[in-house]
Structure formats: structure tokens, C-alpha cells
C-alpha positions, -999 to +999 in steps of 0.1 A: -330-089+050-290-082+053-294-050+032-317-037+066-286-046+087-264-032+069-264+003+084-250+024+115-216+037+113-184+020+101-150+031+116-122+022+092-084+028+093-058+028+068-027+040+048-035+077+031-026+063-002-047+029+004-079+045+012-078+069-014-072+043-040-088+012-030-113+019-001-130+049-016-143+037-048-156+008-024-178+029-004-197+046-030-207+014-040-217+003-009-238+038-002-259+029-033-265-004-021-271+004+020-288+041+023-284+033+060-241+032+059-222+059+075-185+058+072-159+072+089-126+067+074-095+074+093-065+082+072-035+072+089+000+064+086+004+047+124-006+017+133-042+020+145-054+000+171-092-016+170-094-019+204-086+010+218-097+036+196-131+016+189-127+011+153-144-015+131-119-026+108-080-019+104-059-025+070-025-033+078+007-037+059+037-061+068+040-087+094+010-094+119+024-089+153-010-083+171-024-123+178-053-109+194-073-094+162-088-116+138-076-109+103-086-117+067-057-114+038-069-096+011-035-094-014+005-100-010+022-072-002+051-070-025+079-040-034+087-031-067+114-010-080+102+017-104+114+048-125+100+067-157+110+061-189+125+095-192+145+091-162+157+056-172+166+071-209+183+099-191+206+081-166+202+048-181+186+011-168+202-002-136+210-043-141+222-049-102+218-032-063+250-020-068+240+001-098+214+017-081+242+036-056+249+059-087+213+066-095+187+092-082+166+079-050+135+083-035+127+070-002+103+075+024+106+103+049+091+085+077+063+069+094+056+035+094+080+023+069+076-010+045+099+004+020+138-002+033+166+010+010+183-007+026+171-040+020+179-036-020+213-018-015+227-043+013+241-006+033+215+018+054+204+051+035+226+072+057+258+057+033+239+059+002+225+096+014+241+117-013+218+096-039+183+106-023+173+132-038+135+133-024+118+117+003+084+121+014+061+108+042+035+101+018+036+069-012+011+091-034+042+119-035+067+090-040+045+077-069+042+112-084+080+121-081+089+087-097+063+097-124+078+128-135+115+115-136+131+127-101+144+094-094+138+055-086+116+044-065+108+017-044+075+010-029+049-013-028+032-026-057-003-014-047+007+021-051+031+017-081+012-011-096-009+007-114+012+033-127+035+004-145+002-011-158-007+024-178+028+023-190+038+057-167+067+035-150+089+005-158+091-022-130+129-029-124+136-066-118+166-063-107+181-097-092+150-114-095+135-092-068+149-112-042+129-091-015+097-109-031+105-141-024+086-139+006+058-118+003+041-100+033+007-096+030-023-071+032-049-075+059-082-064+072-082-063+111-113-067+131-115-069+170-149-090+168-151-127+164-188-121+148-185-092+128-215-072+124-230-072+086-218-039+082-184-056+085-196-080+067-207-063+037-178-040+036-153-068+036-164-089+006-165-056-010-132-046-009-122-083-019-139-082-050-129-047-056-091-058-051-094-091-069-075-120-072-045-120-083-049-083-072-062-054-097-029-037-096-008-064-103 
């Protein structure tokens, strides 16, 4: 039967935040299901390579670069601009990119960044510096200062997604979040043509698990 295949060790890499959130909650369902599972989950912000460091599956942000790897989309990847509703009643709601210059930022320290400031403000960070008043390498941190008023933030909608949901944020359209109109997308990475039925199994999990259109939309 599948279930008797489905065992051995899987080796999976991905964002901190990601795995935390999404891949996680996956896996214990899985170990109920497939006694025979080990996991090993690498929590990463670099871009891990399959190949090379002899891992099963990858989940990558952005653009696909790598032609090599077979991939499977599992969401959009899409930026939303955030802040709480004590913040916004504070320092008030910014209608345009330019209003966001006189406004409390919160941008990502470094690492592999999807974020880009500078993207919404049309200048780099470095002339809008004075306004950042946190940055952090980790979206879980960003989420959490954004929650408790420090500032705006803008990251993608898989970490902030949720928190708009439950009412903790307010999603900022400003000008039709132009940065959308293109969405990137989420992937799972796999060096194998024929993935194993660990792979297997894994995958459709985390498909249903994220949905479509995606949970934290």
C-alpha cells in the first residue's frame, strides 16, 4: 500500500517564518498518518540548493531562476502593506507612497529579501532611512513589531495574512497595490523527476493545508 512507502527520512528547506506556520502543522498530520516519517526540517533564510546539500524538497519565494529543478506552485506570492490600528489612529491612515515617507517603517534587515521599500516609495531605504525605525532579519519579528504599533510594514501576505484576517492589522491598499499586479509565486522544489511517495505524500499535504485561494488570504 502507499502508506508502507511512505516512510524513511524527508529533508525539507524553507523560510523560518514559513515552516513554523505552514509546514509544521503539516507534519503532525502526516506522522499520524505514516509512523514510518522522519523529518528533518531545515530552517533557512538562503536559498538552499536540492542538489547539493541532498535535500528532498525546497520552498522558495520570488522568481524561479534555477531551470534545472522541477517545481509545483503552491500560492501567489503577494506583498501587503500593514499597520495596527493603534498605530494608524496614532499617526493617521497613509492614502499614497509618498505619505508613507512621513510614517514609521519596518523593513527587513537582511537575507534574502522579497520585501523592497523601495519598490512602494519609488527612492532606496538609504533616503527614506530616518523613517525605519526597526528592521529585523526575521518576517515573524516584522509581524510582531507591526502588531504592537512600531510602525508599517510591508511583507508578504503569507506572514501578514493572517494577522489582517483576526483583525490585529489593517491591509493598506495604497494605489491599488500596484506591486501585485504581477504576483510571484510560492514553490516546492524537488531535484527528482519521480518523486518518491514520501514526496509525494508530503506535497499534497501542504496543498491542501494551504488551499486554494490560500488560507491566509
Amino acid at each position: 500500500a502507499f502508506d508502507s512507502e511512505v516512510s524513511g527520512t524527508l529533508r525539507i528547506a524553507c523560510f523560518p517564518t514559513f515552516g513554523k506556520r505552514y509546514v509544521i502543522p503539516v507534519l503532525a498530520s502526516l506522522a499520524r498518518q505514516y509512523p514510518g516519517l522522519h523529518v528533518e526540517l531545515d530552517l533557512t533564510e538562503r536559498l538552499a540548493d536540492p542538489v547539493a546539500e541532498r535535500l528532498d524538497l525546497v520552498v522558495r519565494m520570488g522568481e524561479l531562476s534555477d531551470s534545472s529543478l522541477i517545481a509545483t506552485k503552491l500560492a501567489p506570492q503577494d506583498r501587503i502593506l500593514v499597520a495596527s490600528p493603534g498605530y494608524l489612529q496614532q499617526h493617521g491612515v497613509p492614502q499614497t507612497e509618498v505619505d508613507l515617507r512621513n510614517h514609521h517603517l519596518l523593513d527587513k534587515l537582511h537575507g534574502n529579501d522579497l520585501l523592497g521599500w523601495s519598490t512602494v516609495l519609488g527612492v532606496p531605504t538609504s533616503e527614506a532611512g530616518d523613517n525605519v525605525v526597526f528592521r529585523s532579519d526575521d518576517f515573524e519579528a516584522l509581524n510582531g513589531a507591526a502588531l504592537v504599533g512600531m510602525g508599517v510594514a510591508f511583507l508578504p501576505s503569507w506572514v501578514a495574512g493572517p494577522s489582517v484576517k483576526a483583525g490585529n492589522l489593517v491591509r493598506l491598499p495604497i494605489s491599488g497595490e500596484r506591486w501585485n499586479v504581477d504576483p510571484s509565486g510560492i514553490y516546492l522544489l524537488r531535484a527528482l523527476q519521480a518523486p518518491p511517495a514520501k514526496v509525494k505524500a508530503f506535497t499534497q499535504a501542504l496543498r491542501d493545508h494551504i488551499g486554494t485561494p490560500p488560507c491566509w488570504s
